[in-house]
NUGU-688337 format. One line per field, with one value per residue: chain; x, y, z of N, C-alpha, C in turn. Coordinates in pm, whole numbers. Example, Ala and Ser with C-alpha at 12.3 -4.5 7.8 and 13.67 -1.06 7.14 Angstrom:
BEGIN
kette	c(A, A)
nu	c(1319, 1285)
nv	c(-569, -225)
nw	c(780, 708)
cau	c(1230, 1367)
cav	c(-450, -106)
caw	c(780, 714)
cu	c(1320, 1290)
cv	c(-330, 3)
cw	c(780, 787)
end
This chain:
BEGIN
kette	c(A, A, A, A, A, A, A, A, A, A, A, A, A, A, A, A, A, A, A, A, A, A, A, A, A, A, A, A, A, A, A, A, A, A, A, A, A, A, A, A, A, A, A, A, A, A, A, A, A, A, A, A, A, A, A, A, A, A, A, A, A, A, A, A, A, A, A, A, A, A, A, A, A, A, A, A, A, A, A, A, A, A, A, A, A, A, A, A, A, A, A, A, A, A, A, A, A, A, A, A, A, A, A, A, A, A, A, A, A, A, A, A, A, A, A, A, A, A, A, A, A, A, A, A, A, A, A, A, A, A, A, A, A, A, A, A, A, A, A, A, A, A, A, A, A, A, A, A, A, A, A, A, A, A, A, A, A, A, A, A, A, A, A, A, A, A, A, A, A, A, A, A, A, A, A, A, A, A, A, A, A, A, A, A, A, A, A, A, A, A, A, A, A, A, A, A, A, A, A, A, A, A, A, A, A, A, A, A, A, A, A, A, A, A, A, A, A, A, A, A, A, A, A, A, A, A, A, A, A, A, A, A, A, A, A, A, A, A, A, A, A, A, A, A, A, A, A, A, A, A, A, A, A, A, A, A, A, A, A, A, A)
nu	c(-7764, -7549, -7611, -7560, -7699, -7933, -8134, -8211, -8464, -8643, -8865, -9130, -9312, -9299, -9115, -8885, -8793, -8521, -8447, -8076, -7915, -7873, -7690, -7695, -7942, -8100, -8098, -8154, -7935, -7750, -7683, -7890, -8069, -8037, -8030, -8275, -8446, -8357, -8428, -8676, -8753, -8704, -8876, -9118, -9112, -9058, -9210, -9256, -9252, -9489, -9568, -9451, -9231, -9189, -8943, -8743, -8379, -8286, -8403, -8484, -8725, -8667, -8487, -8550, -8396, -8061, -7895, -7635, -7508, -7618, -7473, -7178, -7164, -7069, -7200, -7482, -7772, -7771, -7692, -7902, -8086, -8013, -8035, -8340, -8375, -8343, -8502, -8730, -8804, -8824, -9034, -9237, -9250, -9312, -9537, -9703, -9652, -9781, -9797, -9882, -9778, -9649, -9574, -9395, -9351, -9126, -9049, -8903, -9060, -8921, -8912, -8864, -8810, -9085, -9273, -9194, -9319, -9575, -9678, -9645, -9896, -10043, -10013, -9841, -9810, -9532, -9658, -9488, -9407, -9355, -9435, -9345, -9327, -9143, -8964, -8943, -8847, -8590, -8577, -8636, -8856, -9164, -9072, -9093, -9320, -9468, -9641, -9841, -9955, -10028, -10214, -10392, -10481, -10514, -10619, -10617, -10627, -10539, -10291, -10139, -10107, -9930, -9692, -9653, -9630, -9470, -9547, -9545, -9700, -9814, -9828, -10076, -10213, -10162, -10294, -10561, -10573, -10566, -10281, -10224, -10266, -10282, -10183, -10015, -9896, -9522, -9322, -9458, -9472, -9304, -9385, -9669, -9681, -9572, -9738, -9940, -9813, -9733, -10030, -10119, -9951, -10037, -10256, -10508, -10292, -10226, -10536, -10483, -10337, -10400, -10644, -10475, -10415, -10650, -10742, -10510, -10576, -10863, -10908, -10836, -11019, -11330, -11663, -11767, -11552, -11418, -11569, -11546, -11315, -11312, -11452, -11307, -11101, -11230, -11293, -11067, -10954, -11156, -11075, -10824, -10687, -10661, -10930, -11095, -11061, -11151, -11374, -11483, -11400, -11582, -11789, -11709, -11683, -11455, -11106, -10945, -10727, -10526, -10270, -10124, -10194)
nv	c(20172, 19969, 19724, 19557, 19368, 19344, 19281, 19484, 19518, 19630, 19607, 19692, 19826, 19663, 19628, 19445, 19357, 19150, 19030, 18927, 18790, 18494, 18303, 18417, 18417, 18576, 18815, 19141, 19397, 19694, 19797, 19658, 19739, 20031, 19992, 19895, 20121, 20305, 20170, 20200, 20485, 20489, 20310, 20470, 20748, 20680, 20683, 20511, 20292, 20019, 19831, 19629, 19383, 19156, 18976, 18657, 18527, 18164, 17907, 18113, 18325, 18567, 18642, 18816, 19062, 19119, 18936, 18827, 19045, 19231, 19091, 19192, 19425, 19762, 19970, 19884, 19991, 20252, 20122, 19972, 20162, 20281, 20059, 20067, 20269, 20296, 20073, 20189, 20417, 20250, 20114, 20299, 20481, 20286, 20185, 20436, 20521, 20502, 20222, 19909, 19672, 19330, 19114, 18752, 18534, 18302, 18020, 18083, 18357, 18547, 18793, 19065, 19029, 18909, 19121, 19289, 19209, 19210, 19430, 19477, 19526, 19312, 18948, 18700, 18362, 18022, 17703, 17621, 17803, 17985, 18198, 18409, 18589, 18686, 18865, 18951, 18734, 18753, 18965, 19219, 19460, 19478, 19584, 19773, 19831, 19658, 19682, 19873, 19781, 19472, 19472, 19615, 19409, 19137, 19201, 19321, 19145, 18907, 19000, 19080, 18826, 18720, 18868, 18853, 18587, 18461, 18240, 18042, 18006, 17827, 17843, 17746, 17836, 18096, 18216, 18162, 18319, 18578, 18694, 18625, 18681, 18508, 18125, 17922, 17577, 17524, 17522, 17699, 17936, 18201, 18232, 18269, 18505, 18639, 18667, 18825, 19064, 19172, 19134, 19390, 19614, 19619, 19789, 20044, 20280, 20527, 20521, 20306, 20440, 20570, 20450, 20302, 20514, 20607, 20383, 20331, 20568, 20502, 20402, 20620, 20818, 20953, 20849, 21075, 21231, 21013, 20992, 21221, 21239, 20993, 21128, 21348, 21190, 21037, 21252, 21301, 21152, 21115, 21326, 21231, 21062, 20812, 20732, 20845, 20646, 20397, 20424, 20440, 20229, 20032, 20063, 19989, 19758, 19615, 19525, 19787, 20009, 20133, 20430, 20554, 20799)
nw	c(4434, 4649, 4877, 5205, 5379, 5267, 4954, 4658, 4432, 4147, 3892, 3690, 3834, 4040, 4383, 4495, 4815, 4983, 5252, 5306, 5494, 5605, 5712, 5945, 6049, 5951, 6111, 6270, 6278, 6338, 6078, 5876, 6012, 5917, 5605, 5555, 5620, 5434, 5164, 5229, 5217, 4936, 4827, 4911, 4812, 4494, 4261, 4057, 4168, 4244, 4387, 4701, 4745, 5027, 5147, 5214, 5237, 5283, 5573, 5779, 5807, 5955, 6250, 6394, 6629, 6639, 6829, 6887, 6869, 7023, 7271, 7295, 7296, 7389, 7475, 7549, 7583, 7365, 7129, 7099, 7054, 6831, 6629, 6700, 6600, 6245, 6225, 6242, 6134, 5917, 5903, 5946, 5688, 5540, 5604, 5576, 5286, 4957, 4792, 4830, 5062, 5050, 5272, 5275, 5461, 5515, 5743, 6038, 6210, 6419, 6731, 6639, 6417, 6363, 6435, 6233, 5972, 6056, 6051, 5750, 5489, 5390, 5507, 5416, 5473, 5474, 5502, 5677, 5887, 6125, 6425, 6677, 6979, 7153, 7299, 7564, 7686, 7664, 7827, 7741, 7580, 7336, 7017, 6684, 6597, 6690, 6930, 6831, 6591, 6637, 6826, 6649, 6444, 6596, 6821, 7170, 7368, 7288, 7148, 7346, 7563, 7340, 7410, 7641, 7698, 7517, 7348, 7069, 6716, 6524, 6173, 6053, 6347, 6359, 6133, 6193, 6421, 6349, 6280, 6045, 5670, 5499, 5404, 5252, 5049, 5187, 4895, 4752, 4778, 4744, 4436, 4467, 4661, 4501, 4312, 4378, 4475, 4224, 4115, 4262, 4188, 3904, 4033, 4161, 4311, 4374, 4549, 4708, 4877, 5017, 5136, 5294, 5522, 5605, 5734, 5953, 6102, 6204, 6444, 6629, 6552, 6618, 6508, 6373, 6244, 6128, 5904, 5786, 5701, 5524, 5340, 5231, 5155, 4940, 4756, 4629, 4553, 4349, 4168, 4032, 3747, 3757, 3890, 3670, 3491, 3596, 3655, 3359, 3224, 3383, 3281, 3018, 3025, 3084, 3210, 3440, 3361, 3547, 3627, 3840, 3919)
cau	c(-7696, -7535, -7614, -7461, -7736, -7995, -8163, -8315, -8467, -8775, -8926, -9245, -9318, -9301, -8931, -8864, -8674, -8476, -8346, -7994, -7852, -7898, -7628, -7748, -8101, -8150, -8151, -8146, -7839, -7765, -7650, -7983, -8186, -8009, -8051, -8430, -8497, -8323, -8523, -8815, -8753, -8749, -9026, -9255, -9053, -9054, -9366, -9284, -9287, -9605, -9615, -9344, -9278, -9075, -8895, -8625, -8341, -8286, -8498, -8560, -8750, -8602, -8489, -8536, -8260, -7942, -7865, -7504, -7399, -7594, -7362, -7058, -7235, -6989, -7318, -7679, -7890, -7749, -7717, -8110, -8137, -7953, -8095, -8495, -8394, -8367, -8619, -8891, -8816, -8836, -9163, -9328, -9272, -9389, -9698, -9760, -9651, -9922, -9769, -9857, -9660, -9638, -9455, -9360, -9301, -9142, -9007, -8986, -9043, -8918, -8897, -8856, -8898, -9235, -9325, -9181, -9363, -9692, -9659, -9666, -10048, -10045, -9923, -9870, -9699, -9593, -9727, -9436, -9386, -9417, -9427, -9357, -9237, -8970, -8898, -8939, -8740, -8484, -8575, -8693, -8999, -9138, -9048, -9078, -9441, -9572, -9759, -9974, -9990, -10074, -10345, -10532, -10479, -10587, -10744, -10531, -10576, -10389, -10161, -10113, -10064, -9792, -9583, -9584, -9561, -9402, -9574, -9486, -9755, -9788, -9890, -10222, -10237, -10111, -10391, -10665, -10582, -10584, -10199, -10138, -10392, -10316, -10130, -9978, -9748, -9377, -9327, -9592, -9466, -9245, -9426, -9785, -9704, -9524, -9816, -10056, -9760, -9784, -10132, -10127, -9891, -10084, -10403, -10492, -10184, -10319, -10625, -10433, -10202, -10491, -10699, -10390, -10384, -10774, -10709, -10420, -10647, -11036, -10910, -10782, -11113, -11450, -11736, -11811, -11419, -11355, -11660, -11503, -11206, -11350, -11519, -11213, -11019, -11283, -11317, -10936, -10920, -11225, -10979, -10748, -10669, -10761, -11076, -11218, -11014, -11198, -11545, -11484, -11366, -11660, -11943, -11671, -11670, -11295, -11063, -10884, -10565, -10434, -10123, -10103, -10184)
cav	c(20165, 19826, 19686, 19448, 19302, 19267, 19291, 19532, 19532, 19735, 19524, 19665, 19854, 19547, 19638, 19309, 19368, 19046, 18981, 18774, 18731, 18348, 18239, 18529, 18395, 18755, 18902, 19282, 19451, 19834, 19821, 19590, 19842, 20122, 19974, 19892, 20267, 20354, 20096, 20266, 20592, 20452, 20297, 20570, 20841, 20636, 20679, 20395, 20163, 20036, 19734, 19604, 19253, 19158, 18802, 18653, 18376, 18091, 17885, 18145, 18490, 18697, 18572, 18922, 19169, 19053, 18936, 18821, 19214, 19221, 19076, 19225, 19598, 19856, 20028, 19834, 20084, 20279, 20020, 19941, 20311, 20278, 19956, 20071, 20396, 20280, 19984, 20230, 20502, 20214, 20093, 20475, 20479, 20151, 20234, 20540, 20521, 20473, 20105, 19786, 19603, 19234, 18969, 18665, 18477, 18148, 17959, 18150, 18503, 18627, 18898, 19224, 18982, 18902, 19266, 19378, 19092, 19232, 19545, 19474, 19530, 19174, 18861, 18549, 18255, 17915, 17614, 17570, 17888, 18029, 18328, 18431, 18757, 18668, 18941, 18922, 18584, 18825, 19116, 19360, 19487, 19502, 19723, 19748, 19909, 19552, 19742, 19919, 19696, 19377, 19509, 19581, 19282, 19040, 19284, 19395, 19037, 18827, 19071, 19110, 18678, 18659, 18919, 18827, 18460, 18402, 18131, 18030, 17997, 17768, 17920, 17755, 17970, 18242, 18214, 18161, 18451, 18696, 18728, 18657, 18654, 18353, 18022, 17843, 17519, 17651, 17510, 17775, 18081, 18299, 18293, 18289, 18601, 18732, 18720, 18906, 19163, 19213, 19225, 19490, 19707, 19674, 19827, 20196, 20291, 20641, 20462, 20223, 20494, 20708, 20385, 20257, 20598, 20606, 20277, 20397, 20657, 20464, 20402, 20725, 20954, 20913, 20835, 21183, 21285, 20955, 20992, 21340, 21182, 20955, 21249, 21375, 21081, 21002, 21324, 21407, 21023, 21145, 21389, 21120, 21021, 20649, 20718, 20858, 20542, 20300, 20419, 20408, 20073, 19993, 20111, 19972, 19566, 19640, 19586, 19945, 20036, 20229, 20503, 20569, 20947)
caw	c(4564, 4666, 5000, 5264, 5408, 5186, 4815, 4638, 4290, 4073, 3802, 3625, 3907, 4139, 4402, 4582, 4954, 4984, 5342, 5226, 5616, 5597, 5807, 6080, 6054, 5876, 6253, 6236, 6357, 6289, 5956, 5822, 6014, 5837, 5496, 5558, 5601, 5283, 5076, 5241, 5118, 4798, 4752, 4969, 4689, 4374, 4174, 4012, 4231, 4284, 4492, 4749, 4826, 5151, 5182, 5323, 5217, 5382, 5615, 5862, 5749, 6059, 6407, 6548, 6686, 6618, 6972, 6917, 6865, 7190, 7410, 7339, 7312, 7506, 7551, 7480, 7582, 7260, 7045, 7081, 6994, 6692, 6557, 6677, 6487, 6180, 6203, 6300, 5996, 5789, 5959, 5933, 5574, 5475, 5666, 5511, 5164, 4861, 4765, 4913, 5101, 5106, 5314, 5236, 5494, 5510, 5836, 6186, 6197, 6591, 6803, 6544, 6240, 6364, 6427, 6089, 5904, 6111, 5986, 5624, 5481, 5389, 5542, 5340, 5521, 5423, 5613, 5776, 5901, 6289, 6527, 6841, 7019, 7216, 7368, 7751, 7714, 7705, 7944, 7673, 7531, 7208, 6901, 6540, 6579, 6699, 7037, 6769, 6461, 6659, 6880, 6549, 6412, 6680, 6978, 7248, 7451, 7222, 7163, 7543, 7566, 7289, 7446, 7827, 7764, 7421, 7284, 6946, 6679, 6377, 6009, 6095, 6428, 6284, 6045, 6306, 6552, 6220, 6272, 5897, 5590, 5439, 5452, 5129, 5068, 5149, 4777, 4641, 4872, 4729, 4324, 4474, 4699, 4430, 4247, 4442, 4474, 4083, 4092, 4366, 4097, 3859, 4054, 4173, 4392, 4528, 4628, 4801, 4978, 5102, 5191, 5425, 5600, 5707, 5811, 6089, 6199, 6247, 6622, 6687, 6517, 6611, 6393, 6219, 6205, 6063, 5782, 5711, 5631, 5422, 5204, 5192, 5075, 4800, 4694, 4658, 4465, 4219, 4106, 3950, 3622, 3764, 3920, 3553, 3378, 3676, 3574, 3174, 3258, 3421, 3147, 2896, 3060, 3070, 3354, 3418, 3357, 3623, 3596, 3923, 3863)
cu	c(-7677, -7576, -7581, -7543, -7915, -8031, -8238, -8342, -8580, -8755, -9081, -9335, -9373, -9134, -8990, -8755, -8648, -8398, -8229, -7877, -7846, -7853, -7689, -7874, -8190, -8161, -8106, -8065, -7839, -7745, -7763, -8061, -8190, -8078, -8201, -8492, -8455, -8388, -8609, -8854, -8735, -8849, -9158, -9163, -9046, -9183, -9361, -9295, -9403, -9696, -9499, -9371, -9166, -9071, -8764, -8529, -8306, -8428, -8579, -8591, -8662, -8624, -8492, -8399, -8132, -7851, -7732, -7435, -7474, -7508, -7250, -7098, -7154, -7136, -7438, -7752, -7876, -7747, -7839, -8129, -8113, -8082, -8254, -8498, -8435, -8472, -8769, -8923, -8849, -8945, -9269, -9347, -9343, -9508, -9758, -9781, -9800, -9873, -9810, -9812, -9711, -9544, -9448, -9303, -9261, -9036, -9031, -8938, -9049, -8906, -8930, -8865, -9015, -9308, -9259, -9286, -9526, -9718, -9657, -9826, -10101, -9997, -9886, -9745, -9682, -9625, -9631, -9352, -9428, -9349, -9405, -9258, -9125, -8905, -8881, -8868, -8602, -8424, -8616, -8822, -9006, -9151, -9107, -9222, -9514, -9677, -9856, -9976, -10095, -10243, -10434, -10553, -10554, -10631, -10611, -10483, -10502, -10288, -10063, -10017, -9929, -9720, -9544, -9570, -9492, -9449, -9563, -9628, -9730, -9857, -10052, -10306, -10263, -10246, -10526, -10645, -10582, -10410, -10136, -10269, -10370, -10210, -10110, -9849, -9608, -9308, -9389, -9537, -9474, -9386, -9556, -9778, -9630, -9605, -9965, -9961, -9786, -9928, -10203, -10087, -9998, -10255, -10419, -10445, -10194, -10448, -10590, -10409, -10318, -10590, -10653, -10416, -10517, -10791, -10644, -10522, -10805, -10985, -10853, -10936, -11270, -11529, -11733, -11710, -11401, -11437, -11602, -11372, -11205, -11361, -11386, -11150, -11081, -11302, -11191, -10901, -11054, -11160, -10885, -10750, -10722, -10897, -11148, -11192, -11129, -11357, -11558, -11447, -11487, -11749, -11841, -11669, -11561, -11251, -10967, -10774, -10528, -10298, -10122, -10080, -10341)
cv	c(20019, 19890, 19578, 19331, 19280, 19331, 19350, 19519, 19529, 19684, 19577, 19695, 19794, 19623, 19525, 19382, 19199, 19069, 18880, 18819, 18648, 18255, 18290, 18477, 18554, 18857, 19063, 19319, 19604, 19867, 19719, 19686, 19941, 20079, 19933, 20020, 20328, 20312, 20176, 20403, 20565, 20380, 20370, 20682, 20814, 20610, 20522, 20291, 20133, 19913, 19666, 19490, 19232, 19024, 18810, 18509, 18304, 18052, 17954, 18279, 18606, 18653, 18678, 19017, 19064, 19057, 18890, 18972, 19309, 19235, 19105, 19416, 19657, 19956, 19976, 19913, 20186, 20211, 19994, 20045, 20319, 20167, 19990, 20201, 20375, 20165, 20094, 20330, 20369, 20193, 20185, 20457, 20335, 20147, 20344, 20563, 20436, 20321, 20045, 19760, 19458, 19114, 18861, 18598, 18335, 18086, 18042, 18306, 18568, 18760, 19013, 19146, 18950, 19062, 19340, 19294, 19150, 19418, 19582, 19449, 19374, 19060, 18733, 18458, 18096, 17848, 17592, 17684, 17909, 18117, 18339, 18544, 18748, 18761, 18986, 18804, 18655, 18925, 19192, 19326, 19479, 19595, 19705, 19800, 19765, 19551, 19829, 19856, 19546, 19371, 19525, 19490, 19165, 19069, 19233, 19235, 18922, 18917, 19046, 18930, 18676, 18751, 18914, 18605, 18355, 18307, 18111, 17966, 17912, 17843, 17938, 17833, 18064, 18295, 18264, 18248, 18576, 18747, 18734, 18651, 18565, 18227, 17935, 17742, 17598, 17617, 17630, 17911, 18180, 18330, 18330, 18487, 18740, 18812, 18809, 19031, 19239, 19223, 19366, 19620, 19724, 19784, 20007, 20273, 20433, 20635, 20391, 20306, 20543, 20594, 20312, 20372, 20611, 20472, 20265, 20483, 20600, 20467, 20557, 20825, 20911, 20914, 20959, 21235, 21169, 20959, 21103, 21315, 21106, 21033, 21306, 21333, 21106, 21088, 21360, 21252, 21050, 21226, 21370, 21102, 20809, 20648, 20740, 20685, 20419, 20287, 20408, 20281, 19987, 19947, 20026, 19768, 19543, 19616, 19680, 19917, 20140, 20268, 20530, 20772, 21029)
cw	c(4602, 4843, 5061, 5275, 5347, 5031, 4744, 4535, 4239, 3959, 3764, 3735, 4043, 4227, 4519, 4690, 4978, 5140, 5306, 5403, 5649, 5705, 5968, 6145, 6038, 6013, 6158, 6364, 6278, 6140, 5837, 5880, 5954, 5658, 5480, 5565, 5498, 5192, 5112, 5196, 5019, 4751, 4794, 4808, 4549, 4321, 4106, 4049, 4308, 4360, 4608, 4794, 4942, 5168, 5176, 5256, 5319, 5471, 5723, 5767, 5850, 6175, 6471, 6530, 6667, 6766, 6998, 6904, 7029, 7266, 7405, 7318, 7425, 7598, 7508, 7474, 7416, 7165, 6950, 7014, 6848, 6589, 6522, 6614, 6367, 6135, 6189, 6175, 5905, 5772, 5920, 5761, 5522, 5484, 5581, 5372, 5085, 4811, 4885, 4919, 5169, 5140, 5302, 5320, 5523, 5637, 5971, 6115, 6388, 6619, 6677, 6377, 6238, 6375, 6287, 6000, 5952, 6111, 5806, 5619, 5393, 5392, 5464, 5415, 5442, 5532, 5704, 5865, 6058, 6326, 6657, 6848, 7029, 7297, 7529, 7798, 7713, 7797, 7845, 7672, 7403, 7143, 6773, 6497, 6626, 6815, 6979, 6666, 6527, 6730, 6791, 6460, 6459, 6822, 7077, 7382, 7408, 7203, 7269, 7586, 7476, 7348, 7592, 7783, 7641, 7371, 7118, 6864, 6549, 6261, 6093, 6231, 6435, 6203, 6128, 6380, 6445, 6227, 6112, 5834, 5517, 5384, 5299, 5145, 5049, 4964, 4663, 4678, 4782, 4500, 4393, 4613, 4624, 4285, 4271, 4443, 4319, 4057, 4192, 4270, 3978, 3881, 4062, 4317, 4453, 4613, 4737, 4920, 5054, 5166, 5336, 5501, 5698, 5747, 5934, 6085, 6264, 6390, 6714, 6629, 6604, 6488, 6268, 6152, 6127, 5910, 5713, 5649, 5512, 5301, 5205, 5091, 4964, 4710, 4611, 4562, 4322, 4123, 4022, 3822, 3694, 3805, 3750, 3498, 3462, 3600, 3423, 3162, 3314, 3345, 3050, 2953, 3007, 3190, 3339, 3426, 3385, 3597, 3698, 3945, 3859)
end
């Protein structure tokens, strides 16, 4: 499937999402939110793909909503609907699916590119990289899942600060408030988070999926519902063709070679 606004492509069960909006500053308008929920059903549906990386060309990663299709909007209120439609399917799946997903970000990441970017299960920025909401500098609120991603990220009172008063964060910020996991020269970015993506693929990718999911739920269960979940999980991952290969790997002073199966 070609696409307009950005890049897709499955390598060795690595699929790279390439934002290529450059001139735009990659903003997300309806037809980038559309095509971000299509990628996402493909890599939550594709067995083979077994790690996802997310980066962006050009010097910005994502300025947000694409606020020049804003202002000439016959109707905004629809618009928004449209655009946080398909941002949010793409969001759901990314979340849910058994692949990791990591971002890559390099320069600013605003409004809905900082909440997509904070939504991937691992952040990698380069040094010269920064955040901020943005979105009350406009009159809105925020989307993209960043009123439940961020809160567990960096607790509900930073959260609360970047979205009433916008302040803009550097890498090293970013770093320090737990907004990203970790900070590399922008020289190093894109191979060094491309190589944690490949070693993500090659690991054990229904462990992963079922480890993200009791992850979204610890704040929603209590203690004994969330332990039963656990026994669940682990029991329902002993079942695996990787769990036996993990432990014969173990006794054998091998590292395993997961099929994702």
């Amino acid at each position: 499937m070609s696409y307009q606004r950005l890049r897709f492509d499955v390598s060795d069960g690595l699929a790279e999402i390439t934002l290529c909006r450059p001139d735009a500053a990659n903003a997300i308008d309806v037809v980038l939110a559309g095509e971000l929920a299509e990628v996402s059903l493909q890599c939550s549906e594709d067995a083979a793909i077994r790690a996802v990386l997310l980066r962006a060309e050009g010097p910005i990663f994502c300025g947000g909503g694409d606020v020049a299709s804003f202002r000439g909007a016959d109707d905004f209120p629809v618009l928004l609907r449209r655009i946080t439609q398909g941002l949010h399917v793409a969001v759901s799946r990314f979340a849910r699916m058994n692949a990791p997903l990591v971002a890559a970000v390099a320069g600013t990441a605003a409004g809905a590119g900082m909440s997509l970017a904070c939504s991937c299960d691992l952040v990698i920025a380069s040094d010269n990289a920064r955040f901020t909401m943005a979105y009350t500098r406009i009159g809105l609120v925020p989307d993209g899942s960043s009123t439940w991603f961020l809160p567990r990220r960096i607790g509900l009172g930073r959260a609360r600060d970047l979205m009433l008063r916008n302040r803009v964060l550097t890498a090293a910020d970013a770093l320090a408030w737990g907004v990203i996991d970790e900070v590399v020269p922008a020289a190093d970015l894109d191979a060094h988070a491309r190589r944690i993506a490949r070693d993500l693929a090659a690991g054990p990718t229904l462990a992963f999926g079922e480890t993200k999911r009791l992850l979204a739920q610890t704040f929603d269960n209590g203690l004994e519902t969330q332990m039963e979940m656990e026994a669940i999980g682990i029991c329902a991952m002993g079942g695996t063709e990787d769990s036996r290969e993990g432990v014969r790997a173990f006794f054998e002073k091998r590292p395993a070679k997961f099929r994702a199966r």
